[in-house]
C-alpha positions in Angstrom: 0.0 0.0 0.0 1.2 3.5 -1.0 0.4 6.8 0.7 -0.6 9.5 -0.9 -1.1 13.2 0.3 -3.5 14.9 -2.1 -4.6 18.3 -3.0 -1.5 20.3 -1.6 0.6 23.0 -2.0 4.4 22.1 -2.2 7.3 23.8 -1.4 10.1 21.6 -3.6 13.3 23.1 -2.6 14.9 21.9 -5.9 16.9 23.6 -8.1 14.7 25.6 -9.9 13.0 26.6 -6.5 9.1 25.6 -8.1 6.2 25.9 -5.9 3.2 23.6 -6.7 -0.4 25.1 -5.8 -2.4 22.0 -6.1 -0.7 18.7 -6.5 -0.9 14.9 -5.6 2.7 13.2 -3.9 2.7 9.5 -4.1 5.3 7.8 -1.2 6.2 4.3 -1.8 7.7 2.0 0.9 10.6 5.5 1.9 10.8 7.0 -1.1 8.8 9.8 -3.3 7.4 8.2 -6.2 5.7 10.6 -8.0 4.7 14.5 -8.0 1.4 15.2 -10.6 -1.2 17.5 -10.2 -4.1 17.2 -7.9 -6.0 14.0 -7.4 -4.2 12.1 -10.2 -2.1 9.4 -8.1 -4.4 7.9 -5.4 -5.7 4.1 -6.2 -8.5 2.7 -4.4 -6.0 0.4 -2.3 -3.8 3.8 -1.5 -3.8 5.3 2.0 -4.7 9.2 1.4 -4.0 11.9 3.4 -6.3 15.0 2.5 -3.4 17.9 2.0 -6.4 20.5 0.5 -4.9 23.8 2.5 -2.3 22.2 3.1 1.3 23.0 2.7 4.0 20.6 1.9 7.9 20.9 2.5 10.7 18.9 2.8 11.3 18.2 6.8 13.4 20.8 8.7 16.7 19.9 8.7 18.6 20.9 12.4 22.5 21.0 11.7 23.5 20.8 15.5 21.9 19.8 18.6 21.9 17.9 22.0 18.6 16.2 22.5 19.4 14.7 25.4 20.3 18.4 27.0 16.7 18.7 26.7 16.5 18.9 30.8 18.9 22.1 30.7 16.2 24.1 29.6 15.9 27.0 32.3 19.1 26.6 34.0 21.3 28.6 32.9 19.5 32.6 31.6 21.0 35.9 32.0 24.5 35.0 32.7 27.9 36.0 31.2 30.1 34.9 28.8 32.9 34.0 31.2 30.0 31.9 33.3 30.0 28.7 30.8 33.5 27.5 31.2 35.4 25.6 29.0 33.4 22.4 29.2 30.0 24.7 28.9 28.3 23.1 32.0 25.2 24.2 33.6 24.4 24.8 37.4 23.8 21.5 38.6 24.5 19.2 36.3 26.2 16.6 38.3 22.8 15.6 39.8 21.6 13.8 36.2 22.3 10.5 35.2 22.6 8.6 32.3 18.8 7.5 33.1 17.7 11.3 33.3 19.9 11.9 29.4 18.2 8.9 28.2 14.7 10.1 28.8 15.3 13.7 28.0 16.5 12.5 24.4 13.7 11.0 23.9 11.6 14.1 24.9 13.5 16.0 22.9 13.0 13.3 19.3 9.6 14.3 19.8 9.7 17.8 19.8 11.6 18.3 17.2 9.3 16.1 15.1 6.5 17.6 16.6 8.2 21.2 15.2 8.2 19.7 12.2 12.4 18.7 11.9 12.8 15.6 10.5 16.8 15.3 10.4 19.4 16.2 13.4 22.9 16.1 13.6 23.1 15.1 17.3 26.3 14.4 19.5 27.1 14.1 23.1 29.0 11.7 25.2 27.3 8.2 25.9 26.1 8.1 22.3 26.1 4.5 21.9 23.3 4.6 24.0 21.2 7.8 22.8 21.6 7.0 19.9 19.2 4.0 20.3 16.9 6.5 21.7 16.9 8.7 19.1 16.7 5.8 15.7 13.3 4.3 17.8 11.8 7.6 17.6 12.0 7.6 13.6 13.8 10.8 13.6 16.6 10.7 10.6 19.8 11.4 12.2 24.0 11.7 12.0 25.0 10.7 15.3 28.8 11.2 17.0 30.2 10.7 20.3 32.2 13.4 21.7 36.4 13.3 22.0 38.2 15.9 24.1 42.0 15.3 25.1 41.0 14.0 28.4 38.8 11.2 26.5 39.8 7.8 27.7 41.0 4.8 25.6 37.0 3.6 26.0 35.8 6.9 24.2 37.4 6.2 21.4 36.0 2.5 21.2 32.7 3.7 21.8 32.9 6.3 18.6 34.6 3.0 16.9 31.6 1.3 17.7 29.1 3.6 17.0 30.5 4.0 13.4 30.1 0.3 13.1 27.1 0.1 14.7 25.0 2.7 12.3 27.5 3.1 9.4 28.4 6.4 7.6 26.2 5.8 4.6 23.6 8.9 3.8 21.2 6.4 2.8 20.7 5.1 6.6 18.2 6.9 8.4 20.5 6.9 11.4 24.2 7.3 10.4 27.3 8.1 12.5 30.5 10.7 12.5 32.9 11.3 14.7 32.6 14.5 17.1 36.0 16.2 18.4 34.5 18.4 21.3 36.0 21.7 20.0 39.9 22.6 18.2 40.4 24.3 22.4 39.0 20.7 23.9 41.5 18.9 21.4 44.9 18.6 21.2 46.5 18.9 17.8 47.4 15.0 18.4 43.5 14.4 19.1 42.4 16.2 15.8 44.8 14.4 13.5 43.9 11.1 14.9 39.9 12.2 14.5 40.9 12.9 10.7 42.5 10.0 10.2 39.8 7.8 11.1 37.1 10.3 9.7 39.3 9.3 6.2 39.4 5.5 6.9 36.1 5.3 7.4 34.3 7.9 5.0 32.3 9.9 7.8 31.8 13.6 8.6 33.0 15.1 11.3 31.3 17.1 13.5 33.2 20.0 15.8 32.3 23.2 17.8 34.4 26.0 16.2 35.0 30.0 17.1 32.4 30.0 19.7 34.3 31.4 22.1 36.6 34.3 22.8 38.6 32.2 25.1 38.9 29.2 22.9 40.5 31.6 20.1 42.8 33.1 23.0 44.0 29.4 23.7 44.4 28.4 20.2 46.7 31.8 20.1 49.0 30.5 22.6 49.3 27.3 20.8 50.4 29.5 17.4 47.6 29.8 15.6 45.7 32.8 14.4 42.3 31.4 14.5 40.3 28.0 14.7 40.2 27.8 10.8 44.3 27.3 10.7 44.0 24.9 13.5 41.3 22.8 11.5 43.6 23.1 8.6 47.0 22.7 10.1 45.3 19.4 11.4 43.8 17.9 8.6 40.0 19.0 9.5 39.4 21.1 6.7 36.9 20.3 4.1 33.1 19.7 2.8 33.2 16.6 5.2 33.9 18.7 8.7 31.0 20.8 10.0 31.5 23.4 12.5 28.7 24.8 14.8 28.9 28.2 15.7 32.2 29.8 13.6 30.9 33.6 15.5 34.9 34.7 16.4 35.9 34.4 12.7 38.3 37.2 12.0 37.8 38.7 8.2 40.9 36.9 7.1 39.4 33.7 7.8 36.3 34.3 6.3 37.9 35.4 3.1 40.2 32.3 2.7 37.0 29.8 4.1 36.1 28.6 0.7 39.4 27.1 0.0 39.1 24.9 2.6 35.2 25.0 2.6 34.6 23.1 6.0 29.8 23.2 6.3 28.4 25.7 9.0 25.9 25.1 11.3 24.5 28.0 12.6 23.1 29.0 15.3 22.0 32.7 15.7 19.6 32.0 18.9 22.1 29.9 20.9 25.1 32.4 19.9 22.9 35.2 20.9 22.4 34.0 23.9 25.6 33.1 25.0 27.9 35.3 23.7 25.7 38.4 22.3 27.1 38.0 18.8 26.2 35.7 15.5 27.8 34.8 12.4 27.9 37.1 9.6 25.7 35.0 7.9 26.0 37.2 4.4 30.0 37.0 4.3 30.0 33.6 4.3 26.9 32.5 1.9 28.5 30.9 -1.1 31.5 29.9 0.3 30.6 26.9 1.7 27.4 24.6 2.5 25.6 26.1 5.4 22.6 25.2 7.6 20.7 25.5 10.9 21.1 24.3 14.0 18.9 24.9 17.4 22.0 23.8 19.5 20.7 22.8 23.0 18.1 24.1 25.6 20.6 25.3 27.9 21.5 28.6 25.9 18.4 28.3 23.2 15.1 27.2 25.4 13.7 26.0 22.4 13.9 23.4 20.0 12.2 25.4 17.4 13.6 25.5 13.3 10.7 28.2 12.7 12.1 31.0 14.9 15.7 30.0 14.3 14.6 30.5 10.4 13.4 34.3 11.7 16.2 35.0 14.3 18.8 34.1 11.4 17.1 35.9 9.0 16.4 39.1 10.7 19.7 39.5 12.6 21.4 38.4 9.4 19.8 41.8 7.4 20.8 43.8 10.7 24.4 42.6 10.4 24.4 43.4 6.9 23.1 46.7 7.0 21.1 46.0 4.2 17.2 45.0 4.2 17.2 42.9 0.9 20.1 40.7 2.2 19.1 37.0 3.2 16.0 36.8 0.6 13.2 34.3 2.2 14.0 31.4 -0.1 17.6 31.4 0.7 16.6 31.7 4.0 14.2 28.3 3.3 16.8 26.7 1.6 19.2 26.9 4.6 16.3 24.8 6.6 16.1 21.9 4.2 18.4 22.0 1.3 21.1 23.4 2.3 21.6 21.9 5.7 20.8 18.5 4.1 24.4 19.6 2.1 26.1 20.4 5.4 25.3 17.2 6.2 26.0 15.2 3.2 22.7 14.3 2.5 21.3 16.5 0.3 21.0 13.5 -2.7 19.0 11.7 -0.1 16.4 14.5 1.4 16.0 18.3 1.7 13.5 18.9 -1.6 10.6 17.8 -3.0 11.5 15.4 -5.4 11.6 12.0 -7.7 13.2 9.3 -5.6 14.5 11.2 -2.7 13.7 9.9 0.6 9.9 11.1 1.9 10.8 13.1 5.0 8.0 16.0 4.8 6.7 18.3 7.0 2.5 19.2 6.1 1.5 22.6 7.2 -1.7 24.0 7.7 -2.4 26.7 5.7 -5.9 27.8 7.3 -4.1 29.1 10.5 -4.6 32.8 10.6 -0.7 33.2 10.7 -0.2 31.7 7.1 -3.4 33.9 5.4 -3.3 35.7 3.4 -1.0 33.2 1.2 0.6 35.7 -1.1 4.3 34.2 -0.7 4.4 30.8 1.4 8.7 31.1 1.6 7.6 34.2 3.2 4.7 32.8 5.5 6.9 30.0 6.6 10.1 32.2 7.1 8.4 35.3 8.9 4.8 34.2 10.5 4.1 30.6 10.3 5.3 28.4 12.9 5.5 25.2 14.9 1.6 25.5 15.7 1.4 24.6 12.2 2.6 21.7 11.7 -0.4 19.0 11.3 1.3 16.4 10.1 5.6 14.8 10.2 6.7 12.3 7.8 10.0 10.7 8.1 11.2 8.1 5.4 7.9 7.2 4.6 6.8 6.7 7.9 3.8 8.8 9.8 5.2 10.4 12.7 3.2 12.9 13.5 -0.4 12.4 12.6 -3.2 15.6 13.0 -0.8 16.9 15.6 -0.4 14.0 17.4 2.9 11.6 17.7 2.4 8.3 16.4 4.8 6.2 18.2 5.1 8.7 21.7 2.8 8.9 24.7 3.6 12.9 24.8 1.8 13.1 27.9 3.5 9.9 30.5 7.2 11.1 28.7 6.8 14.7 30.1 4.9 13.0 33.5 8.4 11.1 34.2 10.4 14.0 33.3 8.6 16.3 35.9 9.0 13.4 38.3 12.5 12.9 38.5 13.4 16.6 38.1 11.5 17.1 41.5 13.2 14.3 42.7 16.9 16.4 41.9 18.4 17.9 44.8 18.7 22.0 45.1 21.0 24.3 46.8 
């Protein structure tokens, strides 16, 4: 039996950016059969999902995140830059355990598919075991476990394992990298062995980069000018590395970034929130592949691809001085597209299109927010938002039905998660 959603209007994301006003998508088994107009591709035997005011897009793609961070949210607000520390903890974190990680992942896999992502790029440490969490959610995800210089012999087996476990293929819904903490966290001997196993095995490589005033002031006394001639000096520079943050790039580096063009995630909210500053998002368009990320609920409460779409967008014009900077479908693209580049999967998901994999996002185009629809890029980029997403689809699979997860009790998840917060001690 195939699935078909009928009657919508589509957002492709492909090359030639089309928009569809009234057309049928067929989904069979994972894949995106067919695109024809309106009520053309449903059989009798066909499951049909009535998409009339309806808007269909690729799934939102989010570049970097900690799902299982989740229980963060509210712990840290207000506080200064020099508050974080090296290792970015929060004010009591010592009191969770792996039990408390493992149930706030799996929070957090619902939320984001309730907000209508469909893809993460996730990494923490004890991924071996979140990452279970996160593949029986049916969220598509590139997972890594995080390496620092003070990682023992077992964290690197356990990032061995998980690349064996999963795989690095784009074509599995869950796929693995590895995930050097940050080029500060690492020693140069760290990030050469990270890149010599990212080439023996084929996988991206995921790193925090330039988020920090004092990680550039420690990469100074080791004789560098910046991260990017670490990354490069260590053999982490390239389409296959992405770095979250890059917000303490001097104009040097951004002017040389293309020849070494290592992806972006960005994330303005998080960046904002920590340090007061973002990436100049309109230097560095073009010179490499760049997407979003919502980072984690400690410095960015929400896990929300809408308003990171806005914060980015707006901020971005205000950084460039110039109103017609960061146009809405560039904007969009970064959100699907594009971030599937960042993350090597933009062959497999990120548009609208024949034989790509059917992670889509339905939107409901009779919420006040998204009328009148003279431009949807616009709606979606500047007024619609996660209180429009009716339905989640994720490699042909219903995950979010009317609303509603699928495969979740919403309700007992957040019950246990009160639960054993109240059970926490406080100061």
């Amino acid at each position: 039996m195939s699935l078909v959603l009928s009657g919508a209007a589509v957002l492709t994301m492909d090359r030639q950016g089309r928009v569809l006003h009234e057309a049928d998508i067929r989904i069979e088994g994972n894949r995106i059969a067919a695109v024809a107009a309106a009520d053309t591709l449903a059989c009798d035997a066909d499951e049909t999902i009535d998409c009339r005011d309806m808007l269909v897009m690729p799934g939102l793609v989010n570049t970097h995140t900690h799902l299982c961070a989740g229980l963060f949210r509210g712990l840290a607000e207000d506080v200064g830059r020099d508050t974080w520390g090296a290792d970015y903890r929060v004010p009591g974190q010592e009191q969770f355990q792996l039990s408390d990680y493992l149930l706030s992942a799996r929070l957090a896999c619902q939320e984001q598919l309730l907000n209508g992502v469909t893809c993460v790029a996730d990494r923490w440490s004890n991924m071996d075991k979140i990452a279970e969490e996160i593949a029986a959610s049916g969220l598509r995800a590139i997972v890594g476990h995080t390496l620092t210089d003070q990682s023992a012999a077992d964290a690197w087996s356990v990032a061995e394992a998980l690349i064996e476990r999963w795989g690095v293929s784009p074509v599995g819904r869950v796929s693995a990298g590895l995930a050097p903490r940050a080029p500060d966290a690492c020693t140069d001997d760290v990030l050469r062995r990270c890149a010599r196993m990212a080439e023996r095995h084929g996988c991206r490589v995921f790193i925090h980069a330039a988020q920090s005033e004092s990680e550039i002031a420690k990469l100074r006394e080791r004789g560098y000018d910046g991260a990017l001639a670490c990354l490069e000096n260590n053999g982490l520079a390239g389409p296959h590395v992405v770095a979250a943050h890059c917000i303490y790039l001097s104009a040097a580096e951004i002017a040389r970034w293309s020849k070494s063009p290592i992806a972006i995630a960005h994330c303005p909210a998080s960046n904002l929130k920590i340090e007061a500053r973002t990436l100049a998002l309109h230097k560095l368009l073009g010179r490499t592949a760049i997407g979003l990320g919502t980072d984690w609920a400690a410095s960015d409460n929400a896990m929300d691809m809408f308003a990171e779409l806005r914060i980015a967008a707006l901020v971005g014009k205000l950084i460039a001085d110039d109103p017609t900077a960061l146009p809405v479908e560039t904007m969009l693209r970064l959100a699907t597209i594009d971030g599937a580049r960042a993350l090597g999967l933009d062959e497999v998901i990120g548009s609208v299109e024949l034989g790509k994999r059917a992670d889509l996002v339905v939107l409901d185009l009779t919420r006040l927010e998204a009328s009148p629809a003279h431009n949807l890029a616009a709606n979606v980029v500047y007024s619609m938002g996660v209180r429009c997403v009716r339905d989640v689809i994720v490699d042909g699979a219903v995950l979010v039905r009317n609303g509603q997860a699928t495969r979740a009790d919403i309700a007992a998840l957040r019950r246990e998660m009160v639960a054993r917060v109240r059970r926490q001690p406080r100061d």
